[in-house]
Structure formats: structure tokens, C-alpha cells
N, C-alpha and C positions, 0 to 999 in steps of 0.2 A: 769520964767514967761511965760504964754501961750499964744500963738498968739491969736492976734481979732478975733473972727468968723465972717467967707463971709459971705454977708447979700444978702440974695434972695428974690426974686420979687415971688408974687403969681402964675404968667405964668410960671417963670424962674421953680420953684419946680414943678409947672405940667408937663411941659418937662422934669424934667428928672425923674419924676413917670413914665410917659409915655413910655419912653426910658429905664428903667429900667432893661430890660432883656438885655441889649446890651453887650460885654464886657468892663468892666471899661472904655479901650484905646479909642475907639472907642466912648462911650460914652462921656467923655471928649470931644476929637475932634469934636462933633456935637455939643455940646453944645458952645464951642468957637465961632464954623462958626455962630451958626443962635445967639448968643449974642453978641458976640464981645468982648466979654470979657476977658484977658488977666491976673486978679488978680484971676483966680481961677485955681490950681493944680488939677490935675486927683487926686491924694490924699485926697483933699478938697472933689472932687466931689464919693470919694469911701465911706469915713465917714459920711458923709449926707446920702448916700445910706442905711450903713451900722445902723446906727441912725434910720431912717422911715421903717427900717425892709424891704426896696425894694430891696429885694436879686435875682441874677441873674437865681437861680434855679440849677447851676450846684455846683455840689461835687469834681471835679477836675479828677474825672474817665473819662475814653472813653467812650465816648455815642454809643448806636448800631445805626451802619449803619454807623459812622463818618469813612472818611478812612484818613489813616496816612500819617501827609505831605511825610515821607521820603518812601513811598508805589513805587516800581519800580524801586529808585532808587540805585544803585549801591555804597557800602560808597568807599567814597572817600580814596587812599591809603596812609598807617600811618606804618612805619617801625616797629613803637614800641608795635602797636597794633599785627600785623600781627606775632610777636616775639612769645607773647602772647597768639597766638589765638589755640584752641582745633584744633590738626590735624584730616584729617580722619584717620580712623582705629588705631588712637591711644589710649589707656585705660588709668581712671585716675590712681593717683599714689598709692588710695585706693583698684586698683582693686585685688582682689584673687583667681587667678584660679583651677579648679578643681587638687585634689591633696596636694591643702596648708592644711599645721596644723598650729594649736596653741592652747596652754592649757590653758584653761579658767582659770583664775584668781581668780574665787570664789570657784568653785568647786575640780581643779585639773581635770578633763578631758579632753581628748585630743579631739579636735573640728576638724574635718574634710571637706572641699568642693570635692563635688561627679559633675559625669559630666551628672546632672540629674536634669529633670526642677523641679523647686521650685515651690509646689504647690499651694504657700498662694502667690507668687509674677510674678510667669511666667518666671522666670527669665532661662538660662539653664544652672543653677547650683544652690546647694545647700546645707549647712552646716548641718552634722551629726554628733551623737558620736562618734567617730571613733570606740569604743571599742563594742559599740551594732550594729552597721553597719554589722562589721567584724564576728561581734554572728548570727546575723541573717540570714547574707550569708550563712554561714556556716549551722545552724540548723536549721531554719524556724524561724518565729514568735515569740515574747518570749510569753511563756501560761499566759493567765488570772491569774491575782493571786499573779504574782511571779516579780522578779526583780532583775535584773543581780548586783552578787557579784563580785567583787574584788579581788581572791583565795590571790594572794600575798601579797596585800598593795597597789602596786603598781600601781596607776589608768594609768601611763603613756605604760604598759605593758597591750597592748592589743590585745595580743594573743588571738584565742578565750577558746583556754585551761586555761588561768589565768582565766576565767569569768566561771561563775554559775548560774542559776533561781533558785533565791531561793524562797521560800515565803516569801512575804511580812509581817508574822507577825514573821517570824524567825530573822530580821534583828536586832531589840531592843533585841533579847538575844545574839548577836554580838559585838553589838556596843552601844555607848550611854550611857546613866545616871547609866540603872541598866545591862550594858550588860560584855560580859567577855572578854573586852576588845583584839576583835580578830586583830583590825588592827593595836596594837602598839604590837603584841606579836612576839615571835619570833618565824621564821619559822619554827622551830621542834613543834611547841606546836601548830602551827594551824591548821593542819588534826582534832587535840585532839576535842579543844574548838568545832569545825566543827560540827564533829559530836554526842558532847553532846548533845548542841543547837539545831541541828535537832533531838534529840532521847527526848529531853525536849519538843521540839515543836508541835512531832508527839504526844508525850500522852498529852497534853493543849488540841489538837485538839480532843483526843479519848471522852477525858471528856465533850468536848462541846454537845456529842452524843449521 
């Protein structure tokens, strides 16, 4: 069953229109002193508010220019907190420094941190393939066009002698739907497949000409 509804006086509702911007507490407590009144709840007086649409204007964010009660102060000491708390110069437990692997999950590559800032984060380190890292150092750039193979199978072998530029349209007569299946084949036969595939690939190209 629902409680009575407080019954207000026409002055009584214009004070607390008037008052409306107040916080709730606050307002309650004014309205007590200058009525006298003792059968009405800050609760009472929040749903009445909340009813005539007299809302206080705030959203419960920090307003600019508001400073914070606990601004200067020191918190107060807490064992359990302080057990807890980020030392200096200590790293989280995610961190990974220049030097870690790990082999990506999707791909089979070996993932690399270099001790070299990251240029999309600032950060000063950052994750490479280890196996194009190691190509690159080694030979320059890989040329327009082309995309480093895999000689052995073995993407975990990243030697830069296992890897190749190849061209990019030699790869599908390697591998894939219609290719010669170079990376399940066994290593006497893959020099062969090798160089079919590029001696296929060089006359495709002749003909485009």
C-alpha cells in the first residue's frame, strides 16, 4: 500500500521552486527551518522536485573550476593499501622488454620487441617480425612487388638465409587452392617446386607483355 502524499501550501511549493537548485540535503534542511515542519523526508522533498521537473542542473561530473575536497591532502596511512600500491620504477606484470619472442597464434611468426621507439605509440620499444627484421638488417628494404618466403616451412626459423623476396604473384603457384603445395612438401623436392613456380611465373609475366 502507498504512503499519503505530503500535502503543500502554495508558498510552501514556491520555496522550494525557488530553492531548487540547492543540493537535495541542503534543501530539505531549509525548508524544515523556515516551515517547521517535521513530517516531510528529504526523500519527500527530492520526488516533489523530481515530479515538477525542478532539477538541480548537475549530472554528477566535476564541474570546471570545482576543486576537490581531498586537493592537498595527504591520504591517510592504510597497510593494505600501501601492500597494494604501484612501486616506483616498477613494470607491470604485462610488461615485455626489448628482446622477448613469441609466436603469434594466428599466423605462426615469431613476434619480436626491438629497442626502438614505436612510431604509432612513442613508446621505446616495439614489436617486429623477427624473421623480416633480421631480412632487412641484413639486405635492405624488401623491393616493391615482392614478399618474403619461407625456404624451409619453417616460419619459426628465421635465419635470414631460410627467407626469399619473392613476387607477390609467385606465392599462389606455392601455396593455396591451386598451388604445388611447397610448404607441406618435403625438403628434397622444394629447391624443384621453387623453381618451376618462378620459371611459370617468369613467362605469365612475359606474356602480360
Amino acid at each position: 500500500m502507498r504512503g499519503k502524499a505530503n500535502p503543500y501550501s502554495e508558498a510552501e511549493l514556491y520555496f522550494i521552486e525557488l530553492l531548487s537548485l540547492m543540493p537535495r540535503a541542503a534543501l530539505h534542511e531549509a525548508f524544515c527551518k523556515w516551515t517547521g515542519r517535521t513530517d516531510v523526508s528529504q526523500a519527500a522533498i527530492a520526488n516533489l522536485c523530481k515530479r515538477k521537473g525542478w532539477l538541480t542542473g548537475r549530472d554528477g561530473k566535476i564541474q570546471k573550476g570545482n576543486t576537490p575536497a581531498n586537493k592537498g591532502k595527504k591520504m591517510p596511512y592504510n597497510p593494505n593499501s600501501v601492500r597494494t600500491q604501484f612501486k616506483k620504477g616498477a613494470r607491470p606484470h604485462t610488461y615485455r622488454g626489448a628482446g622477448h619472442e613469441r609466436i603469434d597464434a594466428k599466423d605462426g611468426y615469431v613476434i619480436m620487441i626491438v629497442d626502438e621507439t614505436n612510431p604509432w605509440t612513442g613508446a621505446p620499444t616495439r614489436p617486429v617480425l623477427k624473421h623480416r627484421y633480421l631480412w632487412e638488417k641484413k639486405n635492405g628494404p624488401i623491393p616493391e612487388g615482392t614478399r618474403l618466403k619461407c625456404l624451409d616451412g619453417d616460419k619459426t626459423n628465421t635465419d635470414p638465409s631460410n627467407w626469399e623476396a619473392v613476387p607477390i604473384g609467385l606465392i599462389p603457384r606455392l601455396s593455396g587452392r591451386f598451388g604445388r603445395g611447397y610448404d607441406q612438401a618435403p625438403p628434397e623436392l622444394k629447391p624443384t617446386i621453387m623453381a618451376t613456380a618462378k620459371l611459370e611465373h617468369a613467362i605469365a609475366e612475359r606474356q602480360k607483355k
